[in-house]
N, C-alpha and C positions, 0 to 999 in steps of 0.2 A: 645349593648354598642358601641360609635365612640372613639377613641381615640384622632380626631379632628376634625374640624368643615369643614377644608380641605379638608381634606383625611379621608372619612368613612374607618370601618375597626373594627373588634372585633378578639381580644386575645384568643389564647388557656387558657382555666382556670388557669392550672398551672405554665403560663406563664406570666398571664397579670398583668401588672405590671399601676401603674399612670402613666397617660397621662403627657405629657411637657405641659406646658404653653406657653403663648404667642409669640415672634418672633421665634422661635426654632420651630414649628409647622406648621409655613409657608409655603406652597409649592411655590416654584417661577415660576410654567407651568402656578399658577393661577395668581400670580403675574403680571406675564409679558402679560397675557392675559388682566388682568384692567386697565396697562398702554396701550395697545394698544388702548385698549375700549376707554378711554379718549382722544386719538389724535382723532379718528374715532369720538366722539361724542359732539368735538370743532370744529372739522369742518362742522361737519352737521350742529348744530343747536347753536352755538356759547359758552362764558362761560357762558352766563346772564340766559341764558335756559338749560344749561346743570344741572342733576342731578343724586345724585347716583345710583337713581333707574333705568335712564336710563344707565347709565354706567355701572351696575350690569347686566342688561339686554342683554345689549351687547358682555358682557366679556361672560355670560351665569354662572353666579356667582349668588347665594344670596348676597341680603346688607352687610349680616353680615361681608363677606366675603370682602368687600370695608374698613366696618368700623374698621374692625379689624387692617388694613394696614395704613389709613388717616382719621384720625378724621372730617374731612370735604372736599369739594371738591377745596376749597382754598389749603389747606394743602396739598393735592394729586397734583394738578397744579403747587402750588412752587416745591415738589419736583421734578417733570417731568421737569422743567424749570431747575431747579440747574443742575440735572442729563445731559443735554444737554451740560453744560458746562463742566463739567467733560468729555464729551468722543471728545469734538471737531471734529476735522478734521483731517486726517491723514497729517504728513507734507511732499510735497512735495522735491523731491532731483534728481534735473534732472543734475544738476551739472553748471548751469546758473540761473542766478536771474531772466529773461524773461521767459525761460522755468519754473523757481518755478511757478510765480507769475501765465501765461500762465494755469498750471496743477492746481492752486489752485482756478481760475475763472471758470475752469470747475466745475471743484468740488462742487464749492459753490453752483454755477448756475445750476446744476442739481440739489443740493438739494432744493434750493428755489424753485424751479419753479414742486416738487414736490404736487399733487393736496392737502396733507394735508397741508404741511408746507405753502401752497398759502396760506391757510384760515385759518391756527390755529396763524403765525405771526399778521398778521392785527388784529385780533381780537382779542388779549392778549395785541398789542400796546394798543386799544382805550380801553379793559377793565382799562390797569397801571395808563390810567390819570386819574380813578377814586381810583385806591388802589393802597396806599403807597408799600405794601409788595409783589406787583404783580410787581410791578415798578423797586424795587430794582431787585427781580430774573431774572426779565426777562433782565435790565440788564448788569448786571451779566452771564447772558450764552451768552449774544450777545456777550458782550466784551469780556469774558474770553475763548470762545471758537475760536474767530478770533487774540485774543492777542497772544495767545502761537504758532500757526501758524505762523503769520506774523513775529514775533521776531525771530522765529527763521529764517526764509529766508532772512529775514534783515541779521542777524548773519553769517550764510553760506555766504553772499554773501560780508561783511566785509572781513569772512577770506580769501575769491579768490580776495581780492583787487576791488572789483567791484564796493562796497561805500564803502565812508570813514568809519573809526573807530569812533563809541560814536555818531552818528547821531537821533537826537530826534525823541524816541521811539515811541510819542503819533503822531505825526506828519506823523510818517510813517505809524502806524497803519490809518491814518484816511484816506491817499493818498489808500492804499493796499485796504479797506475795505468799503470805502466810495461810490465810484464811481455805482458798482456792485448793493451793496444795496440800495441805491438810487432809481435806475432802475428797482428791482425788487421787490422790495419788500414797498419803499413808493408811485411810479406811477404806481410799477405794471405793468410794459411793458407786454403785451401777448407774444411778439417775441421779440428776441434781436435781431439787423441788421446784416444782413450778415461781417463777419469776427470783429463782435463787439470787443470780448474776447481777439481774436489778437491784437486790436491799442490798447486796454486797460490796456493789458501785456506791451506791448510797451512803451507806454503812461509812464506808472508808471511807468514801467524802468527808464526812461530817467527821468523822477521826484524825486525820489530817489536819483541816481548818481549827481544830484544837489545840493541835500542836504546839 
């Protein structure tokens, strides 16, 4: 007898009791192993070709073990996309708005220029223009995982006097967030130029206090 489909396992007799059902039986090592499997198996072979069998494959999971969690591999994809936006970026606090912005281009730019997130962006962009619901989450983690970031360095940098108070929110976000992704993530630069990140900290500084 298994107790789940997860976690093999058999009961002393006079102990064994019905198994739980559904999300309550989850192990999350297997979990976190499928969502791995999925960045690992968008970038090899993109979303058009990706399939659970190969993401099962990967994770070193049965299907069941996929289906149990996302109903399909859309459904598995938006949530990896949402879940992105939920953990963001951590926020910068260097105690200057050049130094934020500075800390948070590194940040970014390492992530981007990371080999999955090189190939799993691009190819989630050109999957949204053909799905609506790919479109939305994806996003939805771009924006939302750079809005709460940016706002608040914007913020910080209101209360040291260093921009004015009430300065347009979307304006800043697009000055702070624009630039970077641009560069690496629509052309794709291979390299940034030497002390790029610096004029671009700069840069925005002095865009900002404009404001």
């Amino acid at each position: 007898m298994t107790t789940n489909a997860d976690e093999p396992g058999t009961a002393p007799a006079r102990t064994r009791r019905r198994a739980p059902a559904g999300a309550a039986v989850l192990r999350e090592d297997v979990t976190e192993a499928i969502r791995a499997a999925v960045f690992e198996e968008l970038a090899s072979v993109g979303y058009a070709r990706m399939s659970i069998e190969g993401i099962a494959r990967r994770a070193g999971v049965g299907k069941t073990a996929v289906y149990r969690r996302w109903r399909s591999k859309l459904h598995l994809v938006l949530d990896l996309v949402s879940a992105i936006a939920v953990q963001g970026l951590p926020a910068p606090d260097t105690g200057t708005l050049e130094g934020d912005l500075r800390l948070l281009y590194e940040l970014t730019s390492r992530a981007l220029r990371h080999p999955i997130a090189s190939q799993v962006i691009p190819d989630l962009q050109a999957e949204a223009a053909r799905n609506p619901e790919i479109a939305d989450a994806l996003q939805k983690a771009l924006r939302e995982g750079q809005e709460g970031v940016a706002s608040g360095i914007v913020a910080a940098a209101a209360e040291r006097g260093e921009v004015r108070q009430g300065i347009d929110a979307d304006l800043a976000l697009d000055l702070i967030s624009g630039p970077l992704y641009w560069r690496s993530v629509v052309i794709r630069s291979p390299k940034l130029p030497k002390g790029y990140l610096e004029t671009l900290a700069r840069a925005t500084t002095a865009a900002l206090k404009a404001l």
